[in-house]
NUVEX-551785 format. One record per residue (C-alpha): residue in three letters; x, y, z. Coordinates in Angstrom, 2 decimals, decimal comma. Example, Ala and Ser with C-alpha at 12.3 -4.5 7.8 and 13.67 -1.06 7.14 Angstrom:
NUVEX-551785
- residuo:east:north:up
- ALA:12,30:-4,50:7,80
- SER:13,67:-1,06:7,14
//
This chain:
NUVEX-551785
- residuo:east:north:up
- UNK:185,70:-89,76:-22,93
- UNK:189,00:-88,56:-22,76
- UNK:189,43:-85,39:-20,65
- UNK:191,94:-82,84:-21,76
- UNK:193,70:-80,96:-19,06
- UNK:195,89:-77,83:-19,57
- UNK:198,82:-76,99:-17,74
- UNK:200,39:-73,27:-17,56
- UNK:203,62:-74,24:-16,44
- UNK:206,68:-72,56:-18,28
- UNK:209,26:-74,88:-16,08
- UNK:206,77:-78,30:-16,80
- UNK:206,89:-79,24:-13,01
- UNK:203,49:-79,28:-11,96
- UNK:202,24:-81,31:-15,42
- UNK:205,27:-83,92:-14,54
- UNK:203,20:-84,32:-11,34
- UNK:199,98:-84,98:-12,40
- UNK:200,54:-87,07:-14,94
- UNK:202,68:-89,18:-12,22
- UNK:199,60:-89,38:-10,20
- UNK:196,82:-89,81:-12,64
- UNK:199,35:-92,58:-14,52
- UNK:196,46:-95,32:-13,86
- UNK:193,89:-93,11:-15,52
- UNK:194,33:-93,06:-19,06
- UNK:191,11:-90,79:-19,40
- UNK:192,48:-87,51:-18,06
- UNK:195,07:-85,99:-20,53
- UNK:197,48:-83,72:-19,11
- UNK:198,92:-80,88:-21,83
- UNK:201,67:-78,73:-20,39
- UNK:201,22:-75,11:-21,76
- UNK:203,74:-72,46:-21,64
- UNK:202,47:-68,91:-20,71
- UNK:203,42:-67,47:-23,73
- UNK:201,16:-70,32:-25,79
- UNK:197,79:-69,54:-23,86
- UNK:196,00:-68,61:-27,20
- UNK:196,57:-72,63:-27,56
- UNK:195,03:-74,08:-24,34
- UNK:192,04:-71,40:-25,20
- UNK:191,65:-72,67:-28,23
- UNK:191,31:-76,55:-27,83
- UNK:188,60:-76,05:-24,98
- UNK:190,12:-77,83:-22,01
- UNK:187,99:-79,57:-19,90
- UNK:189,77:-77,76:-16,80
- UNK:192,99:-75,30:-16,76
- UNK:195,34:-75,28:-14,04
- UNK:197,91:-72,41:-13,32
- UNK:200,87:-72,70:-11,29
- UNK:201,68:-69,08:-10,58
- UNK:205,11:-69,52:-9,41
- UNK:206,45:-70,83:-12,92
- UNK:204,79:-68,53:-15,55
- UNK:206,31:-65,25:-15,59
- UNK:202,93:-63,51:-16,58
- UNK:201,05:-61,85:-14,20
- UNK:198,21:-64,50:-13,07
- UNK:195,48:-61,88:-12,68
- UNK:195,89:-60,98:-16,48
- UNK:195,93:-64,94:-17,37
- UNK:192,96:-65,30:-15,32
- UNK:190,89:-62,42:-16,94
- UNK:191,97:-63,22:-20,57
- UNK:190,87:-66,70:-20,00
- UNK:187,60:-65,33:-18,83
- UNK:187,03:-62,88:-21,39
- UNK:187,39:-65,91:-24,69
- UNK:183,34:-67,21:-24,77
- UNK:184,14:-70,88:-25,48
- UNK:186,12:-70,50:-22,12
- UNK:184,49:-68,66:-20,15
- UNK:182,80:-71,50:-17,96
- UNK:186,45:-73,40:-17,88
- UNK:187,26:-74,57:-14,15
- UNK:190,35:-72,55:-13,91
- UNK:192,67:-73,89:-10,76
- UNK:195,78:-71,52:-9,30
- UNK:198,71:-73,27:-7,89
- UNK:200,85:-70,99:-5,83
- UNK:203,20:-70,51:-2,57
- UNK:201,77:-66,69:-2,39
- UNK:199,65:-67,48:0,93
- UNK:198,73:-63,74:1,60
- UNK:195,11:-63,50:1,82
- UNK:194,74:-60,47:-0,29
- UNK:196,12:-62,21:-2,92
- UNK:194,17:-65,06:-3,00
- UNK:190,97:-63,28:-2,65
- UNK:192,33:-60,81:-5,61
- UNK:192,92:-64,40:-7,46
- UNK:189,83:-65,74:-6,57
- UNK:187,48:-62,14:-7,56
- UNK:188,41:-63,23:-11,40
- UNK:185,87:-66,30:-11,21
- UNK:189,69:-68,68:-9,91
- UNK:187,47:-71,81:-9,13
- UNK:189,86:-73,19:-6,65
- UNK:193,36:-71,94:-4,90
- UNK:195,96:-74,82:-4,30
- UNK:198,65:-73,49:-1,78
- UNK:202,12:-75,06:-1,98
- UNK:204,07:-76,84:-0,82
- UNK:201,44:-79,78:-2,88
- UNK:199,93:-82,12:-0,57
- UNK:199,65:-84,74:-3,48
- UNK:196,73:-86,78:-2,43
- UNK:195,34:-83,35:-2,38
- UNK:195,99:-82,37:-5,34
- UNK:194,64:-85,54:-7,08
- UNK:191,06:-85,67:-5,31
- UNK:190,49:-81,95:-6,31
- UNK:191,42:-82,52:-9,98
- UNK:189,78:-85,60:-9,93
- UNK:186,33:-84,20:-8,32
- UNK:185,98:-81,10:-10,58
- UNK:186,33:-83,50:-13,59
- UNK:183,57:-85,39:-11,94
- UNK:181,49:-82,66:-10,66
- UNK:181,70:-81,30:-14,37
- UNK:181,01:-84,46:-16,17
- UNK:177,61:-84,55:-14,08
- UNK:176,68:-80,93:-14,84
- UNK:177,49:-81,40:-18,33
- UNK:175,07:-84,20:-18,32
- UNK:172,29:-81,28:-19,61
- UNK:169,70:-84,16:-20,85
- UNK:168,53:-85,90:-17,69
- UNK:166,90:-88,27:-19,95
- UNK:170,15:-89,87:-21,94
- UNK:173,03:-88,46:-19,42
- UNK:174,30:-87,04:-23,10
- UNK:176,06:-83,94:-23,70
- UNK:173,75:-81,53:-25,57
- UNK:173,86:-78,65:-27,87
- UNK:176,50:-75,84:-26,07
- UNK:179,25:-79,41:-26,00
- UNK:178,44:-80,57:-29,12
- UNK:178,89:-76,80:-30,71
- UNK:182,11:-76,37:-29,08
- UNK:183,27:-80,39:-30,05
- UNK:182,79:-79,18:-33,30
- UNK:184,31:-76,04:-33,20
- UNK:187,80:-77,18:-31,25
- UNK:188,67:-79,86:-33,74
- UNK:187,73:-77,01:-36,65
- UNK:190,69:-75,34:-35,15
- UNK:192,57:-78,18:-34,45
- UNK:192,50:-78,70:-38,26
- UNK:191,48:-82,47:-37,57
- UNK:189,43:-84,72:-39,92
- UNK:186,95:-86,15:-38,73
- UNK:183,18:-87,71:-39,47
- UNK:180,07:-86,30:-38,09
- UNK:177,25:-89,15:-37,39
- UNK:173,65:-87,33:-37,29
- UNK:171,02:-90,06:-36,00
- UNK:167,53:-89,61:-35,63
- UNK:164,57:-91,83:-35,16
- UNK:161,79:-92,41:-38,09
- UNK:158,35:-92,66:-37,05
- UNK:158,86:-92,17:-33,97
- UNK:155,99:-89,77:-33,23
- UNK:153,88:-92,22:-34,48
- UNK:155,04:-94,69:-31,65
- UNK:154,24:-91,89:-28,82
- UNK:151,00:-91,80:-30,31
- UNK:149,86:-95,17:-29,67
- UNK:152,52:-96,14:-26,65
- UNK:152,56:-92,80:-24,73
- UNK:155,80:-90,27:-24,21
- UNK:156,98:-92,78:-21,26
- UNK:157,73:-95,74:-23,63
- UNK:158,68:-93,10:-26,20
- UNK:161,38:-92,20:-23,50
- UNK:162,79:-95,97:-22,95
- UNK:163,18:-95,66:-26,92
- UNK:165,48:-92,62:-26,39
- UNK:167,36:-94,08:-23,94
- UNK:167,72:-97,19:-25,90
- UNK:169,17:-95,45:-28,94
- UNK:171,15:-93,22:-26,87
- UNK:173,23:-96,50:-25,01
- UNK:173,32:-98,10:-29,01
- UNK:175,21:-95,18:-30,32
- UNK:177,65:-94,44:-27,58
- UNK:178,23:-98,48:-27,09
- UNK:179,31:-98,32:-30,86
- UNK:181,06:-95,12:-31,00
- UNK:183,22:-95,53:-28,36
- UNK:183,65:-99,30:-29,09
- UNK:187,14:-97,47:-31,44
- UNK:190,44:-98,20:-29,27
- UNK:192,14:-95,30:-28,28
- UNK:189,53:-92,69:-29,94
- UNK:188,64:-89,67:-28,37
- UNK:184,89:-89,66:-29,89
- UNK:182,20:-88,09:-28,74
- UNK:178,14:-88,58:-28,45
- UNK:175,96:-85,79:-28,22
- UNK:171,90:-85,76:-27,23
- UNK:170,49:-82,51:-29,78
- UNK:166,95:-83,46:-28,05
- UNK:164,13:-85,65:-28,78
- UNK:165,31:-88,53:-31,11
- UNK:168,06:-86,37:-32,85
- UNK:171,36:-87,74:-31,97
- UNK:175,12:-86,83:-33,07
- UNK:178,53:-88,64:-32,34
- UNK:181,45:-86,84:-33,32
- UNK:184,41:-89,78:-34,85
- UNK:187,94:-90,01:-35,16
- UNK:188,71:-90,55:-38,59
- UNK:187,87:-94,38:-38,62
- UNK:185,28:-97,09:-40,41
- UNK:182,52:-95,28:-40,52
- UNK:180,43:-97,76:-42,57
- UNK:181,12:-100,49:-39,49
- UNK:180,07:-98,26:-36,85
- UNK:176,97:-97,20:-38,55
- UNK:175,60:-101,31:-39,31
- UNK:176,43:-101,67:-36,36
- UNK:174,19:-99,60:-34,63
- UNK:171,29:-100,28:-37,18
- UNK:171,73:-104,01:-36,75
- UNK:171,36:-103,17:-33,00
- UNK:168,88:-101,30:-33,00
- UNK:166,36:-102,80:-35,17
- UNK:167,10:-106,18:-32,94
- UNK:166,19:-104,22:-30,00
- UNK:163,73:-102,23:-30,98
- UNK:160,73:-104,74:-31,09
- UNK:160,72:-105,21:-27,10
- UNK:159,21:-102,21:-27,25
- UNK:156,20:-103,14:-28,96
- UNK:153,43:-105,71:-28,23
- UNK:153,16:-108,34:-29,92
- UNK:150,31:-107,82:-32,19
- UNK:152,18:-105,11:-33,83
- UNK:155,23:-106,90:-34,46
- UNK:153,02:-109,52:-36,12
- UNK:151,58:-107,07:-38,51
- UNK:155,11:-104,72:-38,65
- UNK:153,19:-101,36:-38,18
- UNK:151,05:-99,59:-35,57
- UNK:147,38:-98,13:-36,20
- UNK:146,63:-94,61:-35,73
- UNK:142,97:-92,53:-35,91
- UNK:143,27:-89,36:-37,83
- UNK:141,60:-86,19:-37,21
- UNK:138,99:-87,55:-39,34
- UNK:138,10:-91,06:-37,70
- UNK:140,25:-92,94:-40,29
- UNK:142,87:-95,48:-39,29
- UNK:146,23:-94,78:-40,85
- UNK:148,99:-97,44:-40,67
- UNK:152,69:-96,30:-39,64
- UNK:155,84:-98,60:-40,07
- UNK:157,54:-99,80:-36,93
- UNK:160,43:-97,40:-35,62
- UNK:164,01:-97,29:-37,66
- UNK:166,79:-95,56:-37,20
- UNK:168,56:-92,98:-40,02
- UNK:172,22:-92,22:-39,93
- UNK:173,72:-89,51:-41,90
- UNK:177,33:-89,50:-42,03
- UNK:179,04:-85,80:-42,79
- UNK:183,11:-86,36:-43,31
- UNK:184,66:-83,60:-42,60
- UNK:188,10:-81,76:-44,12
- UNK:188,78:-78,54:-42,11
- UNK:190,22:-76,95:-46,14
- UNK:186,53:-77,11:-47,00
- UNK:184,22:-77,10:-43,52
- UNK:185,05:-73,76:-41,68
- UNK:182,38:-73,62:-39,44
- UNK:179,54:-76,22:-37,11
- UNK:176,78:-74,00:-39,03
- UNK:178,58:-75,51:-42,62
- UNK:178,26:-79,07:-41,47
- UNK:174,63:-78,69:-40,13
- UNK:173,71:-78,00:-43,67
- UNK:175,01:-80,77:-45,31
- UNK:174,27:-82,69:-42,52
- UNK:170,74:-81,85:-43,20
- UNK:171,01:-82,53:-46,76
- UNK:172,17:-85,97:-46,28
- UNK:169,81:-86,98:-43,47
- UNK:166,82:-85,84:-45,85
- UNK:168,42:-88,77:-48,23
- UNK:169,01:-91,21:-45,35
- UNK:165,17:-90,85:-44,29
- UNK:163,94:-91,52:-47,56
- UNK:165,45:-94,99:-47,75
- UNK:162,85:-97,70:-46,23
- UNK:163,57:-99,09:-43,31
- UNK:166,99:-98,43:-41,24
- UNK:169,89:-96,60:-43,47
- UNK:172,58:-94,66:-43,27
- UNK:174,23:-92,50:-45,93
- UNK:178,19:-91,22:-46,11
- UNK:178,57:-87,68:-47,53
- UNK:182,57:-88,58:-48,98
- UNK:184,63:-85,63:-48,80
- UNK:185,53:-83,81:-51,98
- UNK:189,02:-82,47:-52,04
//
């Protein structure tokens, strides 16, 4: 996943760096920001926002504090790069929740393993499902919102599992979990399988899935996972109930009921930021249109077109 990186830099010296050093590593994304343009780097959710306090011509404890006070940002990494050394100043810089205090002249090896770390120490945190290593619901919320803002179009995939609570049932929560993390590696193999995308997979919780897309072929990407999946699917059974294509459950009464193997549902949300203005707007028709996919037999997914 491609990491976005902002840059307050009114002269453009210290993004000129980084990008030098992080050339090799196509992933990180470095966005040079003028002071003046803040409101921008705010709104676009960076995955980290470094300040180089001798070329903005703002004062850095106000930058710091207004970064702090936006709530999509308030968790942003922020890093200061400055040749103010006076400790009283750095402690001032650090008291506004200043993650990390680079002193100049740059020591550029320096500089690269720090960046480098916090983008890894974040991408592990971030990781909020220990079962999938997927992003959950606070990243997929603010996915949503920044390309809202960004005005981009874009496709929302919202995958869940059918009768899977069945399968628990008679195979236990464990092999319920390997199903999880099954579906999880389908849908990220297949939605990041898009050359030079910058799409996203999400883990809502139990079977409920979403991958955020690029504007691309939907359609492919979603038989592609189905295919997948229902060729995968079966190790997880025995084989008597692959012979017979369902499972047998006792009700609360004694009677056996029969449930169909496990499929997968896709509903596919395309969204135009002229009529979507909000994550809470796309979970609604999201829902409508995964209420149609379930109702098809089997594995399906459905594409809600846009409607200009």
């Amino acid at each position: 996943m491609i990491q976005d990186i902002y840059v307050i830099d009114d002269k453009m010296e210290l993004s000129t760096t980084l990008k030098t050093l992080f050339e090799d590593m196509p992933e990180y994304r470095f966005i040079n920001v003028k002071a003046e343009e803040l409101t921008l780097a705010l709104r676009n959710i960076p995955a980290l926002i470094i300040i180089d306090e001798d070329n903005t011509n703002v004062n850095i404890i106000d930058v710091c504090k207004t970064i702090r006070k936006d709530d999509d940002n308030n968790i942003t990494p922020l890093a200061v790069v400055s040749s103010n050394v006076e400790k009283e100043h750095r402690i001032e810089v650090l008291q506004t929740s200043v993650q990390y205090y680079i002193k100049k002249p740059i020591d550029e090896q320096y500089l690269f393993y720090t960046v480098k770390n916090i983008i890894d120490l974040l991408y592990t945190n971030r990781k909020v499902s220990p079962l999938t290593g997927l992003p959950g619901n606070v990243q997929i919320q603010a996915e949503m919102k920044k390309r809202l803002l960004n005005q981009d179009i874009f496709a929302i995939l919202y995958v869940d599992l059918d009768n899977f609570k069945a399968y628990n049932d008679v195979y236990g929560f464990s092999n319920g979990d390997e199903i999880i993390k099954f579906t999880a590696r389908v849908i990220s193999k297949y939605a990041h399988n898009v050359e030079n995308s910058d799409n996203f997979v999400g883990h809502i919780g139990g079977d409920d899935f979403v991958a955020i897309i690029d504007k691309t072929d939907y359609d492919k990407i979603c038989q592609e996972i189905i295919i997948e999946f229902d060729s995968g699917v079966e190790k997880f059974y025995n084989q008597k109930d692959i012979s017979r294509g369902y499972v047998e459950i006792e009700n609360r009464k004694g009677v056996l009921e029969q449930f169909p193997m496990t499929t997968i549902s896709v509903a596919v949300v395309e969204v135009d930021p002229t009529i979507f203005k909000s994550p809470l707007e796309i979970g609604e028709v999201g829902a409508q249109v995964k209420h149609r996919a379930k109702s098809i037999m089997g594995s399906a997914y459905v594409i809600n077109r846009r409607k200009m």
